[in-house]
C-alpha positions in Angstrom: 8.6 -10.0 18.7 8.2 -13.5 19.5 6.1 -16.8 18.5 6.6 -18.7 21.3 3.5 -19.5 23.8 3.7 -20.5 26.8 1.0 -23.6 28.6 -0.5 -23.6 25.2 -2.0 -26.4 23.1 -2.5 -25.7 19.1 -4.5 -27.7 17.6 -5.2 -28.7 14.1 -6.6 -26.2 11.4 -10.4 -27.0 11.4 -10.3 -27.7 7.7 -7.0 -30.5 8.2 -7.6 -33.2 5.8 -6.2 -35.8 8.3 -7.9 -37.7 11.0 -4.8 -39.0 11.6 -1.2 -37.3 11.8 0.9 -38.0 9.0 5.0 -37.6 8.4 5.4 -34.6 5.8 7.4 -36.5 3.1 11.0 -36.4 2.5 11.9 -34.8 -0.7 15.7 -33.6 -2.1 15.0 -30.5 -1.1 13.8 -30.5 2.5 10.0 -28.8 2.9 9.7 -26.3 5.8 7.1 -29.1 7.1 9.6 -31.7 7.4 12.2 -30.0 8.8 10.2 -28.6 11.2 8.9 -31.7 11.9 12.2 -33.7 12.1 13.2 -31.0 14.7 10.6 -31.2 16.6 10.2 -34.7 16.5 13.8 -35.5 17.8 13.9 -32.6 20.5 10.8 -32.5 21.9 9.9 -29.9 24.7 13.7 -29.1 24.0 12.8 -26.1 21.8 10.8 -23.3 21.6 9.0 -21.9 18.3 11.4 -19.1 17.9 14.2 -21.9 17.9 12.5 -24.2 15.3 11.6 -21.2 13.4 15.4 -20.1 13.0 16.4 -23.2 12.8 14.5 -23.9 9.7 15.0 -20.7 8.2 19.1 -21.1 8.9 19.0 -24.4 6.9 16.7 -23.2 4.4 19.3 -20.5 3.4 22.6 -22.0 4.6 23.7 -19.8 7.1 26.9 -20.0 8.2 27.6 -20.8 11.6 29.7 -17.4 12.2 26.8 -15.7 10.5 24.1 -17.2 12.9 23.8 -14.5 15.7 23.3 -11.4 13.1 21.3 -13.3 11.0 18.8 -14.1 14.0 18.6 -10.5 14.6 17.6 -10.1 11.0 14.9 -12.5 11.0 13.6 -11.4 14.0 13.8 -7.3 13.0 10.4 -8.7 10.8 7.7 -10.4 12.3 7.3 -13.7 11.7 4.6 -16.2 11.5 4.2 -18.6 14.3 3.8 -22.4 14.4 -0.2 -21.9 13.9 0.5 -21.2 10.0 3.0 -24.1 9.9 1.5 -26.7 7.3 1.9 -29.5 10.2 -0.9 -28.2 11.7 -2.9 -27.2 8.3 -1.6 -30.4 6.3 -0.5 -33.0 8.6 -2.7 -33.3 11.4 0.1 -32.4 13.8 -0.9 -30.2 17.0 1.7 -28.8 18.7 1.6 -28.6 23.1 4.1 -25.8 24.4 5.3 -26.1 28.1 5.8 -23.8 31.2 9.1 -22.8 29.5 7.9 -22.2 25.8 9.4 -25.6 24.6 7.1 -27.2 22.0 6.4 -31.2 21.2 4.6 -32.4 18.7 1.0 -34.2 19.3 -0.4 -36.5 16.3 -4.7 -36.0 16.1 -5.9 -39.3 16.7 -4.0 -39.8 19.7 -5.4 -40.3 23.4 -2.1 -37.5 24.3 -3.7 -34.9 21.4 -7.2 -35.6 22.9 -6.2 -35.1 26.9 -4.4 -32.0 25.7 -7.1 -31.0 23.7 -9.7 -31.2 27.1 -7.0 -30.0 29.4 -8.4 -26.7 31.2 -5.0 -25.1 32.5 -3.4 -24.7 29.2 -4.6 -22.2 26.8 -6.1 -23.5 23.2 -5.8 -22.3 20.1 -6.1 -23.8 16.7 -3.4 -23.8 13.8 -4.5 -21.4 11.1 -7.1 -22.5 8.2 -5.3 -23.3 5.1 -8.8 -21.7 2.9 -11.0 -19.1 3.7 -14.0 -20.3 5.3 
């Protein structure tokens, strides 16, 4: 199974507190939101969502590098949630744009990029998941 999307814009959860995109803080134990936004942030349309996913979840546990491959395979055996439930696009007013090739940048609300995306026809839309029950 896979989270990746392909030509795909997620917005913001309709219920984001945010009209404009915020940086998840830094704490001394990283947040999934800010690693997943530092990731993103610094590879943009490098990655797909099944990399950033790992990736976070490799850190998160400290993996060893000669542990990586099975480890993938193991978090991977169970499906996992996709960047719609991640709390940049419930929280911090991130939307996320995923290419041709599944790589994924990130789009700040507010913008004049997150609005084109937003009223582009060719890609698909979606919105990131609602963080309460509506």
């Amino acid at each position: 199974m896979t989270t990746n999307y392909i030509d795909t814009f997620i917005a913001v959860a309709p219920d984001c507190r945010v009209v404009i995109a915020e940086t998840p803080p830094t704490t001394a134990k990283p947040t999934v939101a800010a690693l997943q936004f530092e990731l993103i942030a610094e590879h943009p349309y490098e990655m797909t969502s099944d990399e950033v996913l790992f990736a976070v979840h490799a850190t998160r546990n400290n993996v060893n590098d000669d542990d990586l491959d099975s480890e993938r395979e193991r978090f991977f055996a169970k499906d996992q949630a996709c960047l719609r439930a991640s709390p940049l696009g419930k929280r911090y007013g991130w939307g996320t744009h995923h290419d041709e090739n599944g790589r994924v940048a990130l789009v700040g609300i507010g913008t004049a990029d997150y609005d084109r995306l937003l009223g582009d026809d060719h890609l698909t839309h979606k919105a990131a998941m609602r963080s309460s029950r509506a």
